[in-house]
CHARMM-style PDB file with segment names, atoms N, HN, CA, C and O in Angstrom:
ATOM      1  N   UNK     1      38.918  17.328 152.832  1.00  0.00      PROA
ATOM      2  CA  UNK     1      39.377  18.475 152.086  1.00  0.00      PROA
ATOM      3  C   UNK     1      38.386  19.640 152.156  1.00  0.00      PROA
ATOM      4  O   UNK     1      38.679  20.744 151.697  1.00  0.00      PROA
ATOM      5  N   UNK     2      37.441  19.432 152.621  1.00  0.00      PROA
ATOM      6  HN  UNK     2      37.202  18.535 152.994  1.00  0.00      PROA
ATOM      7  CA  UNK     2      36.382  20.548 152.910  1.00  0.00      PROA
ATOM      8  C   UNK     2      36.783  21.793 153.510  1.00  0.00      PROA
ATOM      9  O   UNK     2      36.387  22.890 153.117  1.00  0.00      PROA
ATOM     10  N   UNK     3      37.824  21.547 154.770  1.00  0.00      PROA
ATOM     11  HN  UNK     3      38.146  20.656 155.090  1.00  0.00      PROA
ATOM     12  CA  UNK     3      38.390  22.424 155.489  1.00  0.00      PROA
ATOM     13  C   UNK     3      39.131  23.597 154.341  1.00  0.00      PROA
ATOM     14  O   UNK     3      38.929  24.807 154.445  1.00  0.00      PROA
ATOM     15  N   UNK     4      39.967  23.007 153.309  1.00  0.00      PROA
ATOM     16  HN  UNK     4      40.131  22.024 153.225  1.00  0.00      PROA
ATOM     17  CA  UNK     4      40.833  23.617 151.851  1.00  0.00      PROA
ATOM     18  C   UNK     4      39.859  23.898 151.517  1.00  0.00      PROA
ATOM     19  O   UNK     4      39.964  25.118 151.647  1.00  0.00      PROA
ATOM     20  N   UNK     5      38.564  23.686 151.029  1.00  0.00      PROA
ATOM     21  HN  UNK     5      38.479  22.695 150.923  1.00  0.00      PROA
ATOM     22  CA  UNK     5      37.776  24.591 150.073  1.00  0.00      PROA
ATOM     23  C   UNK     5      36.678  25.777 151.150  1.00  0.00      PROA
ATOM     24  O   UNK     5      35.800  26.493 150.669  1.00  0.00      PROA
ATOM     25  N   UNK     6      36.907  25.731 152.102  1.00  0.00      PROA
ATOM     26  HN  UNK     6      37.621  25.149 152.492  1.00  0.00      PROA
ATOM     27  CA  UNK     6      36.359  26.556 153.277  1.00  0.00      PROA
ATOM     28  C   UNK     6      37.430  27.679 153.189  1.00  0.00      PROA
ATOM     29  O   UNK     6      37.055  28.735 153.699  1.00  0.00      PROA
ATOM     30  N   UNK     7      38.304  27.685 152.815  1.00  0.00      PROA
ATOM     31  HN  UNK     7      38.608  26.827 152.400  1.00  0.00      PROA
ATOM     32  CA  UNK     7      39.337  28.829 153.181  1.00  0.00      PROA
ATOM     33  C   UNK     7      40.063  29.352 151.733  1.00  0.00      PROA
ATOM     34  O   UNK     7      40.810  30.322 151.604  1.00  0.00      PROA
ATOM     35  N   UNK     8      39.537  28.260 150.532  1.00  0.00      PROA
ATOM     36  HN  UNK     8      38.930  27.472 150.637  1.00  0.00      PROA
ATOM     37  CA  UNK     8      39.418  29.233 149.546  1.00  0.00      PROA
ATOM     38  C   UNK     8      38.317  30.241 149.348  1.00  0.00      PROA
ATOM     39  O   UNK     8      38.532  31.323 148.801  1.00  0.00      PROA
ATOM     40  N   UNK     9      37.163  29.882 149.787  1.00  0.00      PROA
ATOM     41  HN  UNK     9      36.989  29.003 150.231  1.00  0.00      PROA
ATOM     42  CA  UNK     9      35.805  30.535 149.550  1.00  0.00      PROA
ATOM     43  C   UNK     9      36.290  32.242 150.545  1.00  0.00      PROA
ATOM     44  O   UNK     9      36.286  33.417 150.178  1.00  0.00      PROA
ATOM     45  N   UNK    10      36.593  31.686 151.655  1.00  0.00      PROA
ATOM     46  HN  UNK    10      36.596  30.732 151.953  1.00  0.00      PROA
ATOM     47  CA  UNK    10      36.947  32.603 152.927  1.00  0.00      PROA
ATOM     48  C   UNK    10      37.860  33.841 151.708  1.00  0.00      PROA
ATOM     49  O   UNK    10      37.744  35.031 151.418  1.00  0.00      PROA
ATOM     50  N   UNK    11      38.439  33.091 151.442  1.00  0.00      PROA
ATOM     51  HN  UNK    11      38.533  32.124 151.677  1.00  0.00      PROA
ATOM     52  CA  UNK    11      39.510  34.150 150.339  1.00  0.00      PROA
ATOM     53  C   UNK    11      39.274  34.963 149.830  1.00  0.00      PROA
ATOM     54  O   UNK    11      39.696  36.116 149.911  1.00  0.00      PROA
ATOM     55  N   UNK    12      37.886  34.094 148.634  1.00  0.00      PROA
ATOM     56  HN  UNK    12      37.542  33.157 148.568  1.00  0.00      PROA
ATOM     57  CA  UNK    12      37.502  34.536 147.594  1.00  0.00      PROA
ATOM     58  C   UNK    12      36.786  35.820 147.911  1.00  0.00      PROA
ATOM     59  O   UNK    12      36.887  36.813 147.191  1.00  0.00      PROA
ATOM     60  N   UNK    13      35.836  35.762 149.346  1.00  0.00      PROA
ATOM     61  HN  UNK    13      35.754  34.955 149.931  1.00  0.00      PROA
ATOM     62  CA  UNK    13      34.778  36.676 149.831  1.00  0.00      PROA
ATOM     63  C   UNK    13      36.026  37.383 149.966  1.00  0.00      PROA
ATOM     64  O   UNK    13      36.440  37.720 148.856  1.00  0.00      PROA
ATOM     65  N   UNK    14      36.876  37.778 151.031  1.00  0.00      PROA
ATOM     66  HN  UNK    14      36.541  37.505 151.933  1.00  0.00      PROA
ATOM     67  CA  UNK    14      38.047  38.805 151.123  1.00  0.00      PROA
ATOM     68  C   UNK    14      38.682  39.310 150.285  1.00  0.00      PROA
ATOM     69  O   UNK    14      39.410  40.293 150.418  1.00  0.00      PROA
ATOM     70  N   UNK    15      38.438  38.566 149.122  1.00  0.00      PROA
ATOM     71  HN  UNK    15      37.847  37.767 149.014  1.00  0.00      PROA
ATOM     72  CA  UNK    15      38.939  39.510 147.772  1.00  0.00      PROA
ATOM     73  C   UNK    15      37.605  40.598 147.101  1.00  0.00      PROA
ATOM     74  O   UNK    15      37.780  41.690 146.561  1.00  0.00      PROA
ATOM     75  N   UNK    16      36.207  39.850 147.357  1.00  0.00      PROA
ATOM     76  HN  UNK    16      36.064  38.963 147.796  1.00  0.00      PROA
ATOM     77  CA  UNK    16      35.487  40.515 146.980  1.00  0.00      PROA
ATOM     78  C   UNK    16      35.490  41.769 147.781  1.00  0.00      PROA
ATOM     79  O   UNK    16      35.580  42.888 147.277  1.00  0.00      PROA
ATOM     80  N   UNK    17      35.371  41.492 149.236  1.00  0.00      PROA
ATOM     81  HN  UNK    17      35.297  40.583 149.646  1.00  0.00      PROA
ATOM     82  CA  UNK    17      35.019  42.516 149.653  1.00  0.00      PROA
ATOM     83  C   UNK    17      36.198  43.670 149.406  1.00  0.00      PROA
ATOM     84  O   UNK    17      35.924  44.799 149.813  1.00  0.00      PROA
ATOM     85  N   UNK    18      37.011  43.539 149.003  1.00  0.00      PROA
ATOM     86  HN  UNK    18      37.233  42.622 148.673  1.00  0.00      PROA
ATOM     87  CA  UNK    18      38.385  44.177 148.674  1.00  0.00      PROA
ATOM     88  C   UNK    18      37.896  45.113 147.658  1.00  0.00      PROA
ATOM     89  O   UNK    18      37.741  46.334 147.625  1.00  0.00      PROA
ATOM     90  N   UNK    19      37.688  44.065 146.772  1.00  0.00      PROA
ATOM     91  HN  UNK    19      37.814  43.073 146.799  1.00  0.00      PROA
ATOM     92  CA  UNK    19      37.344  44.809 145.370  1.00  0.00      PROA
ATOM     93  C   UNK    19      36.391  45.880 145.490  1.00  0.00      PROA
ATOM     94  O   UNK    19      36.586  46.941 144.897  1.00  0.00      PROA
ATOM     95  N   UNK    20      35.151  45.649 146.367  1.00  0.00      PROA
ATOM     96  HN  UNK    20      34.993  44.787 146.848  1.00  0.00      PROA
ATOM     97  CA  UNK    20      34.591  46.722 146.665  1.00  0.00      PROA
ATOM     98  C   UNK    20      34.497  48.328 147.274  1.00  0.00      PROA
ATOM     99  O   UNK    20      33.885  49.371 147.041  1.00  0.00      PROA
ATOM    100  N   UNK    21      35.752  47.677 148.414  1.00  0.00      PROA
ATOM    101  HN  UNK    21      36.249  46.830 148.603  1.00  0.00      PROA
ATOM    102  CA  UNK    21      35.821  48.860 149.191  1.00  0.00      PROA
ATOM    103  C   UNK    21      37.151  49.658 148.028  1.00  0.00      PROA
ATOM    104  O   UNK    21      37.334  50.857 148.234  1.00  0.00      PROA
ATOM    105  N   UNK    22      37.781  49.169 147.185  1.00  0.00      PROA
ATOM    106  HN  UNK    22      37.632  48.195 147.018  1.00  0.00      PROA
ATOM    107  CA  UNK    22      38.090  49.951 146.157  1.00  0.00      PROA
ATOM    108  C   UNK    22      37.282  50.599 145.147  1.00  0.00      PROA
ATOM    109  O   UNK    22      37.418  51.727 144.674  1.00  0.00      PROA
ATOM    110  N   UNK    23      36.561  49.858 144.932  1.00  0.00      PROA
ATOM    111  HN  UNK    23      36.450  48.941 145.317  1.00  0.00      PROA
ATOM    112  CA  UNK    23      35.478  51.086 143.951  1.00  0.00      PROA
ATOM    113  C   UNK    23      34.888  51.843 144.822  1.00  0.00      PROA
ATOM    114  O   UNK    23      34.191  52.516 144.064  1.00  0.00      PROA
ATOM    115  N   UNK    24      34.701  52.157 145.692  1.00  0.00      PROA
ATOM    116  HN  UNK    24      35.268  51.610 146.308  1.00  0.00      PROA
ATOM    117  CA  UNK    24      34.032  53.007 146.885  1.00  0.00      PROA
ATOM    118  C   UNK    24      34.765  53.995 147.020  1.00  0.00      PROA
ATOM    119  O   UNK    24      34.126  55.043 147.120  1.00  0.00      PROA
ATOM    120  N   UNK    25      36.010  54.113 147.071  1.00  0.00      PROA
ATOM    121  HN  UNK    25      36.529  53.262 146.989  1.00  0.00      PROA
ATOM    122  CA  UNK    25      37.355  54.943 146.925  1.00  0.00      PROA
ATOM    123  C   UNK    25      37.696  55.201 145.727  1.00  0.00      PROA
ATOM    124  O   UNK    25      38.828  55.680 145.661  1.00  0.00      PROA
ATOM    125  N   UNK    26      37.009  55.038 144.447  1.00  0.00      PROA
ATOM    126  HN  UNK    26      36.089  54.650 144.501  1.00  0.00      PROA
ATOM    127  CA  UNK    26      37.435  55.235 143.168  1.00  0.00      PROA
ATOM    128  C   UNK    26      37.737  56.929 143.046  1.00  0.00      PROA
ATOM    129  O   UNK    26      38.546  57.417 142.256  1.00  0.00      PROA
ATOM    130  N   UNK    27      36.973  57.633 143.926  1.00  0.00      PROA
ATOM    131  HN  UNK    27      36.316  57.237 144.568  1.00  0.00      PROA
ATOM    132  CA  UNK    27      37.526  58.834 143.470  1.00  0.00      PROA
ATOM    133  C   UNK    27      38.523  60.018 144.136  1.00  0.00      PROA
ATOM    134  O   UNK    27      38.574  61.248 144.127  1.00  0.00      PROA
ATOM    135  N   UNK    28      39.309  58.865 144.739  1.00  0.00      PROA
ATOM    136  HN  UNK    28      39.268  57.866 144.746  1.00  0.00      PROA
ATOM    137  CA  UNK    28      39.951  59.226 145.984  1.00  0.00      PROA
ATOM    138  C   UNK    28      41.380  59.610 145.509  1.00  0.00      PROA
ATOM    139  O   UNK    28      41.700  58.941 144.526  1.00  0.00      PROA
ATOM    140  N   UNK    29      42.409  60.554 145.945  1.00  0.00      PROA
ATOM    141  HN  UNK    29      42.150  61.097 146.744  1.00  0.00      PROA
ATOM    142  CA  UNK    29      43.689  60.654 144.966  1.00  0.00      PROA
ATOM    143  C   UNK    29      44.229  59.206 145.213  1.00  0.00      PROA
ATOM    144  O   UNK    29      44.332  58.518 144.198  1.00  0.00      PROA
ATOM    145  N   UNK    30      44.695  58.471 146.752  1.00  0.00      PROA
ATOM    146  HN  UNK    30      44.612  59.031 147.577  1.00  0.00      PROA
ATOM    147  CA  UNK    30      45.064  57.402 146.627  1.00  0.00      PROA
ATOM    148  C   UNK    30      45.143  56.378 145.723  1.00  0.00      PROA
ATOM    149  O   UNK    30      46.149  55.700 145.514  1.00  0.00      PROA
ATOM    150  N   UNK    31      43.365  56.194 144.827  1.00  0.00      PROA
ATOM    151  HN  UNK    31      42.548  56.745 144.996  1.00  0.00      PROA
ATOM    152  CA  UNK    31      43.511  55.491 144.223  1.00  0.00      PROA
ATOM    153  C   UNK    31      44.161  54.397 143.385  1.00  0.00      PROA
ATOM    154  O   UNK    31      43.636  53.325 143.086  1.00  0.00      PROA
ATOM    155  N   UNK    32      45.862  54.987 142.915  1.00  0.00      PROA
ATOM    156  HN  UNK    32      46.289  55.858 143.158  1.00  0.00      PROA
ATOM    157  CA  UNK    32      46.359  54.485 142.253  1.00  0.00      PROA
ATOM    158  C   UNK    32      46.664  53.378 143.383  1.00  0.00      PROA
ATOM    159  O   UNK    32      46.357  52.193 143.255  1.00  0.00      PROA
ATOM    160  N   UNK    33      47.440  54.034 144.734  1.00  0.00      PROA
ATOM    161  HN  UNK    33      47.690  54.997 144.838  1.00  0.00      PROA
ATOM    162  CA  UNK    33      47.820  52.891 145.967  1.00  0.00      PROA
ATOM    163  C   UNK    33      47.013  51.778 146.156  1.00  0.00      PROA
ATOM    164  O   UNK    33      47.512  50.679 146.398  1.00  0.00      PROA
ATOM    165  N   UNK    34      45.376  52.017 146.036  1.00  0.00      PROA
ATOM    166  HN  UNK    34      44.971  52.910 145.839  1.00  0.00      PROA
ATOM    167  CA  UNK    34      44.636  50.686 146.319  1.00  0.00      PROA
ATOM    168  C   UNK    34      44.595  49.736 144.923  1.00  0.00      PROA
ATOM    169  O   UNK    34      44.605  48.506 144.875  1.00  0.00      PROA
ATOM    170  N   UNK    35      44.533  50.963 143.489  1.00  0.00      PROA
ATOM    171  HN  UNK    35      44.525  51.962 143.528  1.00  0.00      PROA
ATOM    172  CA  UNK    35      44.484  49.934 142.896  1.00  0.00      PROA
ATOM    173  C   UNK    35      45.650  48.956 142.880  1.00  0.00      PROA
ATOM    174  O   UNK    35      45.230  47.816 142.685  1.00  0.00      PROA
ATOM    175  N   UNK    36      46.770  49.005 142.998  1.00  0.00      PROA
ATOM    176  HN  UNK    36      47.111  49.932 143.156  1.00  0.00      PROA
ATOM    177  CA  UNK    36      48.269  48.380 143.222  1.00  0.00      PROA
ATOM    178  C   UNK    36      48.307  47.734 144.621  1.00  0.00      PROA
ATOM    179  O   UNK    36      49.291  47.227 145.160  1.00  0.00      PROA
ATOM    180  N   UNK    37      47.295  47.824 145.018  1.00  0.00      PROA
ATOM    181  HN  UNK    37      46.496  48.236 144.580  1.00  0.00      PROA
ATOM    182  CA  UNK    37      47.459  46.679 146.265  1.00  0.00      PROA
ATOM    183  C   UNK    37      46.241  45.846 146.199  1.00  0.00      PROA
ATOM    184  O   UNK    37      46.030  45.070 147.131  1.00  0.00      PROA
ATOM    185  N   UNK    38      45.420  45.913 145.217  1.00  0.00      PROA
ATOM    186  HN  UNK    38      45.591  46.544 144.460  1.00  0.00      PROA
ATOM    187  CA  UNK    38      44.475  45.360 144.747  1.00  0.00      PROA
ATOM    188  C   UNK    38      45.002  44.149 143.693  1.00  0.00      PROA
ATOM    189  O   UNK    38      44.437  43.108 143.358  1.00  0.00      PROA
ATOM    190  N   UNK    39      46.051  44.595 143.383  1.00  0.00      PROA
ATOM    191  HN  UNK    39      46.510  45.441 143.655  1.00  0.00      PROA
ATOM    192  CA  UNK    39      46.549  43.387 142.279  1.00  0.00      PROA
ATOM    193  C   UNK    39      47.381  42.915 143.131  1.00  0.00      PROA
ATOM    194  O   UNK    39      47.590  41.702 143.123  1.00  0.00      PROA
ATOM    195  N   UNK    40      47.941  43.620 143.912  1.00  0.00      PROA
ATOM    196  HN  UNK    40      47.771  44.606 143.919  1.00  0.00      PROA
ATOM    197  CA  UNK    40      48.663  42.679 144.665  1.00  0.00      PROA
ATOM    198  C   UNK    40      48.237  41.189 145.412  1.00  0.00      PROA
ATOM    199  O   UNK    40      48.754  40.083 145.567  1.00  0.00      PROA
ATOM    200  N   UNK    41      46.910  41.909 145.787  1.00  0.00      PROA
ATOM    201  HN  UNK    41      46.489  42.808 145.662  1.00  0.00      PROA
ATOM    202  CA  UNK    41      46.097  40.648 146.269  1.00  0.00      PROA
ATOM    203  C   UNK    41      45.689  39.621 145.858  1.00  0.00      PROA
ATOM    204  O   UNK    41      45.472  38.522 146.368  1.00  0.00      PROA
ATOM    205  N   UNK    42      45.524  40.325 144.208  1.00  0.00      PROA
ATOM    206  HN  UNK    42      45.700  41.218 143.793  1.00  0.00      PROA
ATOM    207  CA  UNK    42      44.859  38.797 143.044  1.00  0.00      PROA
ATOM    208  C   UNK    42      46.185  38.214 143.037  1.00  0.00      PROA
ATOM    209  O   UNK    42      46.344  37.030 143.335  1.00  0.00      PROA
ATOM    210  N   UNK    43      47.145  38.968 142.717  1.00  0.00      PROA
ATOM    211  HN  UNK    43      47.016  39.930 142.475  1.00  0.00      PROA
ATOM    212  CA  UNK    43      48.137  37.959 142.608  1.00  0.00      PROA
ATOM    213  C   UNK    43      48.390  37.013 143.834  1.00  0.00      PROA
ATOM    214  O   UNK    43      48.537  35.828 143.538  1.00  0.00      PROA
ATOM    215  N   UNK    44      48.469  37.367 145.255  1.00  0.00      PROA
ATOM    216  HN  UNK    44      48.350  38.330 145.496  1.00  0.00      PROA
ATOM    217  CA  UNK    44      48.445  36.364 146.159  1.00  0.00      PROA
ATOM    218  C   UNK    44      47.555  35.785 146.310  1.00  0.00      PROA
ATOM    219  O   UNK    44      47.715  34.841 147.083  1.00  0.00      PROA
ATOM    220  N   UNK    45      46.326  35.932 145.796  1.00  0.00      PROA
ATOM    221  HN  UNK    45      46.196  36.699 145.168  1.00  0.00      PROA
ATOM    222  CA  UNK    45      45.269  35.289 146.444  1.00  0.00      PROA
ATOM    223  C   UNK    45      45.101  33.650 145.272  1.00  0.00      PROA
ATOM    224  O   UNK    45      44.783  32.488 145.526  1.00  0.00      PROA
ATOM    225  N   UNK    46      45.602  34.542 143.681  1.00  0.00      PROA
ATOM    226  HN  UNK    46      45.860  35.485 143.475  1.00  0.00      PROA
ATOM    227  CA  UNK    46      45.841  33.030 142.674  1.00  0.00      PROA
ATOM    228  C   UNK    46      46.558  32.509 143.045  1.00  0.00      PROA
ATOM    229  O   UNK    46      46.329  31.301 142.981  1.00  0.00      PROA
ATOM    230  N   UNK    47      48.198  32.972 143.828  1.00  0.00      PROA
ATOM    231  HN  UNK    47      48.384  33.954 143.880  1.00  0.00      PROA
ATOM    232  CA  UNK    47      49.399  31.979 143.881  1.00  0.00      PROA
ATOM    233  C   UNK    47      48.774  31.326 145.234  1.00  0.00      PROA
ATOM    234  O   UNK    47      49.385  30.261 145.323  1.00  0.00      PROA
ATOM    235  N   UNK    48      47.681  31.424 146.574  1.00  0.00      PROA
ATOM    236  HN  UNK    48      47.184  32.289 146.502  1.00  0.00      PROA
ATOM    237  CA  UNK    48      47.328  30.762 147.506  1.00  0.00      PROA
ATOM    238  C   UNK    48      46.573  29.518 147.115  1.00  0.00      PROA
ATOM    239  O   UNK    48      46.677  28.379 147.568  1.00  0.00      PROA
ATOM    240  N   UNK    49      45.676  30.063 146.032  1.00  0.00      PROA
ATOM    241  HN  UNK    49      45.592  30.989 145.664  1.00  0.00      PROA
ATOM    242  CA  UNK    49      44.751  28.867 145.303  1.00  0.00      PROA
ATOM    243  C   UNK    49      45.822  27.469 144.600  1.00  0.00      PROA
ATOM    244  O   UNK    49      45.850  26.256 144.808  1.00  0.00      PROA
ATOM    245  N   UNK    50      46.526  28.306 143.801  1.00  0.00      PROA
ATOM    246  HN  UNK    50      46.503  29.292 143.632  1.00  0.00      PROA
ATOM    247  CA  UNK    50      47.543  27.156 143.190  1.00  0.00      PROA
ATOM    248  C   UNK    50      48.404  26.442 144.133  1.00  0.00      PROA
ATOM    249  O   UNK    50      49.064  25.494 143.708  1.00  0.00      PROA
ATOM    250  N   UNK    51      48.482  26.816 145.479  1.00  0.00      PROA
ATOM    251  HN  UNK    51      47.946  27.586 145.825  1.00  0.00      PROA
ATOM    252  CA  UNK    51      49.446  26.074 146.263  1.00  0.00      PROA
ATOM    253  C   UNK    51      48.162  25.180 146.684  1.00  0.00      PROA
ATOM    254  O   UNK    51      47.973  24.023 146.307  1.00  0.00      PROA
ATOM    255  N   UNK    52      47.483  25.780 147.367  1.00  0.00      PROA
ATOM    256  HN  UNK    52      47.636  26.720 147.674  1.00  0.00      PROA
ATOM    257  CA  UNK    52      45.858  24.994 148.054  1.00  0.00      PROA
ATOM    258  C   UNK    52      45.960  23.467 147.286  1.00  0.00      PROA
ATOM    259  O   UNK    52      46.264  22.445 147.900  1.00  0.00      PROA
ATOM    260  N   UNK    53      45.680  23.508 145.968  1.00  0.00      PROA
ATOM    261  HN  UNK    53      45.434  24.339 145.469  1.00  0.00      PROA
ATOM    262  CA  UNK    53      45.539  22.650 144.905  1.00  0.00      PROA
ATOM    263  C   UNK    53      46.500  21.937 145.044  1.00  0.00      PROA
ATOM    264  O   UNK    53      46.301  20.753 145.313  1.00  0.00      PROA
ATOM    265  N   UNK    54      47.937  22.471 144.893  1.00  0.00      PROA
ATOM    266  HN  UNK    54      48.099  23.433 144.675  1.00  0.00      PROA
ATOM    267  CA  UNK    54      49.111  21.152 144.684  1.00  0.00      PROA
ATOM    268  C   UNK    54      49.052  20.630 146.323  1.00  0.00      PROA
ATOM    269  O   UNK    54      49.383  19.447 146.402  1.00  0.00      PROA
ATOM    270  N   UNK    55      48.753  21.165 147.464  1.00  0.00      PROA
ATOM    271  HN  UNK    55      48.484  22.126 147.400  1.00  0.00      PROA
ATOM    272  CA  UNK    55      48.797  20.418 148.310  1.00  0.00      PROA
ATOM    273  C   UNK    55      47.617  19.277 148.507  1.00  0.00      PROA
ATOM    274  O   UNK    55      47.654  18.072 148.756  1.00  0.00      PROA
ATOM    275  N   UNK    56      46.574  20.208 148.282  1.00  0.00      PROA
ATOM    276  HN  UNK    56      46.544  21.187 148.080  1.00  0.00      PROA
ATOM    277  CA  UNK    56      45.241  18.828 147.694  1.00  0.00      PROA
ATOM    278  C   UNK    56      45.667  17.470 147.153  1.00  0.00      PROA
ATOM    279  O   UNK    56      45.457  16.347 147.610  1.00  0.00      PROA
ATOM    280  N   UNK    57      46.438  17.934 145.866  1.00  0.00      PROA
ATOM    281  HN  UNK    57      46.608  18.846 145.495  1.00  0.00      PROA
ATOM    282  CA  UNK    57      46.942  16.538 145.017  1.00  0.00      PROA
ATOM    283  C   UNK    57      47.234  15.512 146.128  1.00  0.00      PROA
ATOM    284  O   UNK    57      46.635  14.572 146.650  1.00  0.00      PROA
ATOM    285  N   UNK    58      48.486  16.150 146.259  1.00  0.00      PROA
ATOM    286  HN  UNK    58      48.973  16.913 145.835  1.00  0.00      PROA
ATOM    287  CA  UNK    58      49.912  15.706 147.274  1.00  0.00      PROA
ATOM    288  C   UNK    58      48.965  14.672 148.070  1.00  0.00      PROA
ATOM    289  O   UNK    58      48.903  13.461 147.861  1.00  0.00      PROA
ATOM    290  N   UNK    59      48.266  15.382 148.995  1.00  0.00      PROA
ATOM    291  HN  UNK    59      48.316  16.366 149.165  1.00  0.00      PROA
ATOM    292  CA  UNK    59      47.446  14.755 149.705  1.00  0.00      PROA
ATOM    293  C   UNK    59      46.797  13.327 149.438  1.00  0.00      PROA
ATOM    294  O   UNK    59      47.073  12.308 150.070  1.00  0.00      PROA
ATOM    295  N   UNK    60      45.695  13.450 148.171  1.00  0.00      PROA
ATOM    296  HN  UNK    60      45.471  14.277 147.657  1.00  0.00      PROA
ATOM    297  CA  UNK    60      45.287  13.167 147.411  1.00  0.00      PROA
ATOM    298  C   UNK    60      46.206  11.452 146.897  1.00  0.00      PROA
ATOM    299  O   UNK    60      45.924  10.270 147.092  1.00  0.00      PROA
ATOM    300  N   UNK    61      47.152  12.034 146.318  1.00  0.00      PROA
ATOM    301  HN  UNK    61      47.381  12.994 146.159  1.00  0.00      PROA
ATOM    302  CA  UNK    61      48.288  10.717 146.226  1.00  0.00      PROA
ATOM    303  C   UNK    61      48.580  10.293 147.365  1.00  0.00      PROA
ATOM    304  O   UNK    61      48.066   9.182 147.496  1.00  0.00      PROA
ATOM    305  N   UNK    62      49.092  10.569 148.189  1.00  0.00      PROA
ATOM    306  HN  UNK    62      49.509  11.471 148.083  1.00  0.00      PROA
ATOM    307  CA  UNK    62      49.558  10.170 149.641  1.00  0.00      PROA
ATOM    308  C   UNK    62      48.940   8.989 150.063  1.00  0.00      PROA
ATOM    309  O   UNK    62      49.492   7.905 150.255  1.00  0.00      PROA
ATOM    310  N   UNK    63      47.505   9.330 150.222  1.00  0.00      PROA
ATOM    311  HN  UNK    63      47.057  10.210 150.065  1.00  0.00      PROA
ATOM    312  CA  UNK    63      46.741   8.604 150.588  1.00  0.00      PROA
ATOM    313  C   UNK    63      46.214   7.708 149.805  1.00  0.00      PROA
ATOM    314  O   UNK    63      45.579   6.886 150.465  1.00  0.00      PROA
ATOM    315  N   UNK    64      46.199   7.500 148.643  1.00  0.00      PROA
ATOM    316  HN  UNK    64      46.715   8.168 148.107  1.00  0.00      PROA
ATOM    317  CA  UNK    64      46.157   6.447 147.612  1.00  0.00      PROA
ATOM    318  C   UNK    64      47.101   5.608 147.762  1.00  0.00      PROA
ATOM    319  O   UNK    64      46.845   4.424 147.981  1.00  0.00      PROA
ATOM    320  N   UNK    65      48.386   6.080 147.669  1.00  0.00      PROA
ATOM    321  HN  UNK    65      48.594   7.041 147.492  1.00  0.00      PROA
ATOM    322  CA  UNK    65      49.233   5.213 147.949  1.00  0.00      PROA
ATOM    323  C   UNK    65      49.551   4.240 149.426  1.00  0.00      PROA
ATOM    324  O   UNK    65      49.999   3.107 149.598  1.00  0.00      PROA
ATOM    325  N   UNK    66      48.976   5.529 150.519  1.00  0.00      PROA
ATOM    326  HN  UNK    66      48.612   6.449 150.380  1.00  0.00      PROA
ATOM    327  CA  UNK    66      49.227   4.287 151.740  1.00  0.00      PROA
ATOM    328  C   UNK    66      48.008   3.339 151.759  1.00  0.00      PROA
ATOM    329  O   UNK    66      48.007   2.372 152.521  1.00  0.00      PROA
ATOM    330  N   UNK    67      46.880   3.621 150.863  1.00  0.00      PROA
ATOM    331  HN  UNK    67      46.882   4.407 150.244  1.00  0.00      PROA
ATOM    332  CA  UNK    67      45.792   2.233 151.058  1.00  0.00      PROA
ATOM    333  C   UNK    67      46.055   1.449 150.063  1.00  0.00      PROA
ATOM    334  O   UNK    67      45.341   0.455 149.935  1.00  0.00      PROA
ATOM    335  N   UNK    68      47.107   1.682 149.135  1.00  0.00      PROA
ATOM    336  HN  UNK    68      47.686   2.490 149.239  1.00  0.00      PROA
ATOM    337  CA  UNK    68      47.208   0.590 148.356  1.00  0.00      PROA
ATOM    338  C   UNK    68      48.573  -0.176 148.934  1.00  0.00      PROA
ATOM    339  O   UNK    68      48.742  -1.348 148.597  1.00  0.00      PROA
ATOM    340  N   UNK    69      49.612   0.517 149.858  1.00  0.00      PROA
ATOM    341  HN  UNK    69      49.475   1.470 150.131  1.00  0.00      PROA
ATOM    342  CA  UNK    69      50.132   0.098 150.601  1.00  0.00      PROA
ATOM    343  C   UNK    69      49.549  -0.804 151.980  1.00  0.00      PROA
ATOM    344  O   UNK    69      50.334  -1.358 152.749  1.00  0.00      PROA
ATOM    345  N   UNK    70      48.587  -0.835 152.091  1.00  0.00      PROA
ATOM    346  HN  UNK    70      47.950  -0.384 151.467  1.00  0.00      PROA
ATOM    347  CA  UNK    70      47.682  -1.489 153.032  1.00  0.00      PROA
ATOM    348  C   UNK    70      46.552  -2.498 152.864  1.00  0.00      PROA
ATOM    349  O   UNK    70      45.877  -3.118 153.685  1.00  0.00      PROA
ATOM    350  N   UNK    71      46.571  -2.449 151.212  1.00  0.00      PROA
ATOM    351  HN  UNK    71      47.120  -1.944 150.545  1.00  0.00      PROA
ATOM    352  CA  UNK    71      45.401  -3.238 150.538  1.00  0.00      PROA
ATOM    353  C   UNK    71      44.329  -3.078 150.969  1.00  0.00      PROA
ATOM    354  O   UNK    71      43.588  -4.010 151.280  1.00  0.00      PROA
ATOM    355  N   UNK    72      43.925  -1.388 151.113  1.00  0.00      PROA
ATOM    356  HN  UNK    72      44.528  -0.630 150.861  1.00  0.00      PROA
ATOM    357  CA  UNK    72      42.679  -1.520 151.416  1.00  0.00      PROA
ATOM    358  C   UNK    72      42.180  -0.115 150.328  1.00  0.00      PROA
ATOM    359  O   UNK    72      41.986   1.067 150.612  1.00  0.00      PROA
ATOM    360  N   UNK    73      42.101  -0.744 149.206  1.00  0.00      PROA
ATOM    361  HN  UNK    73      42.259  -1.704 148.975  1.00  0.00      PROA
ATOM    362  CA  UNK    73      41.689   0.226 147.861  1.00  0.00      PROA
ATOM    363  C   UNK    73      40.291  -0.032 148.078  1.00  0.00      PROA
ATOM    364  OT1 UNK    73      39.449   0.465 147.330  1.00  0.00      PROA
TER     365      UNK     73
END
């Protein structure tokens, strides 16, 4: 699962750096456009994390179940 938490981190930095190059532009007329595509991003970037996770589980069970299907817990 290392690979899943490698590409949340990857995220997380791409949101930072996001966030930044919007305050850098804070006094720009656009502004309102980045800030609204700035939330746009948190919002995809939480609904990427929450999928990340339920597929983790998924995973997670899957494989519990085929080694206990295999008797090798």
């Amino acid at each position: 699962m290392s690979s899943l938490k490698e590409a949340q981190e990857r995220l997380r930095r791409a949101l930072g750096r996001l966030e930044a190059a919007a305050e850098n532009v804070a006094g720009r007329e656009d502004n309102d456009d980045l800030q609204e595509e700035l939330a746009e991003m948190r919002q995809r970037c939480e609904l990427l994390e929450n999928r990340s996770q339920t597929v983790s589980r998924q995973l997670d069970d899957t494989i519990g179940r085929m080694r206990q299907i295999l008797g090798t817990q």
